[in-house]
N, C-alpha and C positions, 0 to 999 in steps of 0.2 A: 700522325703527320707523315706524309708520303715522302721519302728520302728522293735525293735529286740524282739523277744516272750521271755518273761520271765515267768520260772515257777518256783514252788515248789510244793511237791508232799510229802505226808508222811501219815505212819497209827500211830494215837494216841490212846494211850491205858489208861486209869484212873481207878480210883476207884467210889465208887458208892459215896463216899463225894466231890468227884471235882467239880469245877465249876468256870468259869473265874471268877478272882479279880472284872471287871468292863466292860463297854462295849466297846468293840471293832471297830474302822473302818480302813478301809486299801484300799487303791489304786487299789489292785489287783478283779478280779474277783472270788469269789469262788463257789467252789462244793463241799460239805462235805457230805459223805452217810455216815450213820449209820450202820456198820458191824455186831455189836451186842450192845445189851442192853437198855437201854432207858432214853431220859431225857427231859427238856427243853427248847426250844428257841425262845430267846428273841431279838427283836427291835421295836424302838420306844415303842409306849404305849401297843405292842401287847406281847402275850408267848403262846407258842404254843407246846404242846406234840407233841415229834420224837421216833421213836422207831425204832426195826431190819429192813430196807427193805426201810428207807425213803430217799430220796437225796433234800438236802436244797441247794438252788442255790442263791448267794449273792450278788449281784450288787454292785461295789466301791462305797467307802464313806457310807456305812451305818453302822452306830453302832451297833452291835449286840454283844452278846453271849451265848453261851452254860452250860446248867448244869448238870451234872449227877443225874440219881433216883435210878440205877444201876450200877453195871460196865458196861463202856462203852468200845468199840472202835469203831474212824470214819478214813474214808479215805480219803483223804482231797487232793485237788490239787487247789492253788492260782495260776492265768496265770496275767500279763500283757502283752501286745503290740498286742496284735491280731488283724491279717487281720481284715479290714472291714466287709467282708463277712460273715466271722467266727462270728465275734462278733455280728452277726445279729439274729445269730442263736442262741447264749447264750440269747440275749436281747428280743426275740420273747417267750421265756419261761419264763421272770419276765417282766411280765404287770405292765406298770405304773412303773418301774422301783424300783419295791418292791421284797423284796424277795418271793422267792414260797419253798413250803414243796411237793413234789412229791414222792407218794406211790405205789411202783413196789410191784406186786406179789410174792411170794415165789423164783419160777422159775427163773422170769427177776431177783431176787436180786443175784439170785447167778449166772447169766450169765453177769450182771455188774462187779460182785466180778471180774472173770475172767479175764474182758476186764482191769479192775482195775489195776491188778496183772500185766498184759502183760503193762500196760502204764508204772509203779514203773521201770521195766525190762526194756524196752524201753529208759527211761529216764535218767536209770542211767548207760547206754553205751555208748562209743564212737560214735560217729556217724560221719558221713559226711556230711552230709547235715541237719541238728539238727532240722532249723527252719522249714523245708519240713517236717519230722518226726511231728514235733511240731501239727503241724499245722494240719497236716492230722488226726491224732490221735486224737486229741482234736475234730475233725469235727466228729471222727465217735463216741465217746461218746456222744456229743450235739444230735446226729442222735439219736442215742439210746435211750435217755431221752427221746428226743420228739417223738417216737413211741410209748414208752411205759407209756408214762404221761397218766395218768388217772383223768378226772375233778374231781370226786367225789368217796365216799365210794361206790355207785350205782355199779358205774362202777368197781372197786374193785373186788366187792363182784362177777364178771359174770368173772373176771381175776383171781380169785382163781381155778373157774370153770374149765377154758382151763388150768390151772395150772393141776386139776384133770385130765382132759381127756389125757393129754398127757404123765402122770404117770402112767394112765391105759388101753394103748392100748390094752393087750390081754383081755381085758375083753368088754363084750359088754355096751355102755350107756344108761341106763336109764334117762330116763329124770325126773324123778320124783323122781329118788336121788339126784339128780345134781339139782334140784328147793329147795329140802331141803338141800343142799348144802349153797347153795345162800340165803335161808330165803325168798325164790319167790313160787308163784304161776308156775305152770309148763307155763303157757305161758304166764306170766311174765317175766321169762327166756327165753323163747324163743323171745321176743320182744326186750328185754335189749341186749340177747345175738347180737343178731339180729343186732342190731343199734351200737355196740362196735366193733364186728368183720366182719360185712357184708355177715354171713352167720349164719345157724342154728347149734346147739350142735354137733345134728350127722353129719352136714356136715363139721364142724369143724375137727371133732373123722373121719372120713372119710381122711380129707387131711391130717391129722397127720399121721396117718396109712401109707398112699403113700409115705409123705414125708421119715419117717423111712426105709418104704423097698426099695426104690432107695437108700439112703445114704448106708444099708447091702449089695444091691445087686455090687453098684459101689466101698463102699471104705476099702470091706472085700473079702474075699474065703469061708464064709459061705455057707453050701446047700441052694439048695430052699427049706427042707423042716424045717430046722432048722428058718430063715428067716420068713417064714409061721407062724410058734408057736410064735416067739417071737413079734407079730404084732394082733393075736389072732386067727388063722386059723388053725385049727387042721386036716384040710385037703388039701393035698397038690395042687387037683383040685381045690378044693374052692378059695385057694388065688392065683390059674393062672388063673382062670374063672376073677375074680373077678378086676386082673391086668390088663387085656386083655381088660376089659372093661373101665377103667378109662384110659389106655397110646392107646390101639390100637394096643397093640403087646404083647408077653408072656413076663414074666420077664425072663427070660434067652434069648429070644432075645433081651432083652433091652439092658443086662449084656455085649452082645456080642456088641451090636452097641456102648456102652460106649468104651469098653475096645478099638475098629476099630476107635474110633476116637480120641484116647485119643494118641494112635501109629500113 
């Protein structure tokens, strides 16, 4: 008999004196990210600083609780009865069946927020089919984590980086701002960056850049030359030379094969 997804889903908001009475365990699985401000967290013999940007993932039956240093708010969703499958995927991110503190970059934190906001929405609608919803949803947050899980500060410090690079398309990268970015050696950076995203800064700053003007060229009426400046080409040749070379076609002929196949 297929167990029924049970959840609960809510943003908590405190003061910077709160802090649980005593330690907590519960049945459910949890994921609590940290929205804004910073505090404590505690199980077993261990406590560990959370702050803006972290998601704490909590394994049933562990005692644990939370304190504030700050005001806080976290976004919290408890599930019971998850598919096997699903659950495999929550269990593959707490080793040894301990909790973990995972720390998303700037970017990923607020592209969580979102996915967050749309679950809350999602959840607290009618639905038809609830547990398919359930279930899907949850799989593509688990998905999310574990993309953007980062073993260490190391790696962090090279995910603020592509946090930079893709805040600053129109500009060109320096690699020797983005190493003092990082607190690396320039090809320290490059070797970190290297082994994190399986490509180099500029190749990084490179696909961003494509990625952005395919998404203007397909999911706006923007010019080509407005599209150009907002990507960092001040010349309208430059960034059809330079399209031509990365797709194999102009971007106005791309624009036109999007749109012929989209009819």
């Amino acid at each position: 008999m297929t167990e029924t997804i049970r959840i609960r889903s809510f943003i908590g908001t405190h003061g910077a004196d709160w802090e649980d009475p005593r330690m907590f365990s519960h049945v459910s699985l949890e994921m609590t990210n940290i929205l804004e401000g910073s505090g404590r967290f505690r199980w077993a013999d261990r406590e560990l600083p959370v702050d803006t940007g972290q998601i704490v993932l909590i394994p049933p039956d562990v005692p644990h609780s939370f304190h504030a240093a700050t005001p806080i708010r976290f976004g919290v969703i408890l599930i019971e009865g998850l598919p096997a499958d699903t659950r495999q995927m929550f269990d593959r991110l707490v080793p040894n069946g301990e909790p973990a503190v995972i720390t998303f970059s700037r970017f990923v934190q607020e592209q969580y927020e979102q996915l967050f906001r749309q679950w809350l929405r999602v959840t607290a609608s009618p639905l038809k089919e609830p547990e398919r919803h359930y279930d899907a949803w949850l799989r593509v947050l688990l998905l999310f984590v574990a993309e953007h899980s980062r073993s260490d500060r190391r790696a962090l410090s090279v995910a603020r980086v592509a946090d930079y690079i893709r805040e600053h398309l129109k500009s060109g990268v320096a690699v020797s701002e983005l190493a003092a970015l990082a607190g690396l050696s320039e090809e320290g950076l490059r070797k970190r960056f290297l082994s994190v995203y399986g490509m180099t800064p500029k190749q990084y700053h490179q696909m961003c850049r494509l990625t952005e003007a395919k998404w203007l060229l397909s999911s706006t009426e923007k010019d080509m030359q407005a599209i150009a400046r907002s990507i960092g080409f001040d010349r309208l040749h430059s960034f059809s030379a330079w399209f031509k070379q990365q797709e194999g076609v102009s971007p106005s002929d791309w624009r036109k094969r999007q749109r012929l196949y989209h009819q």
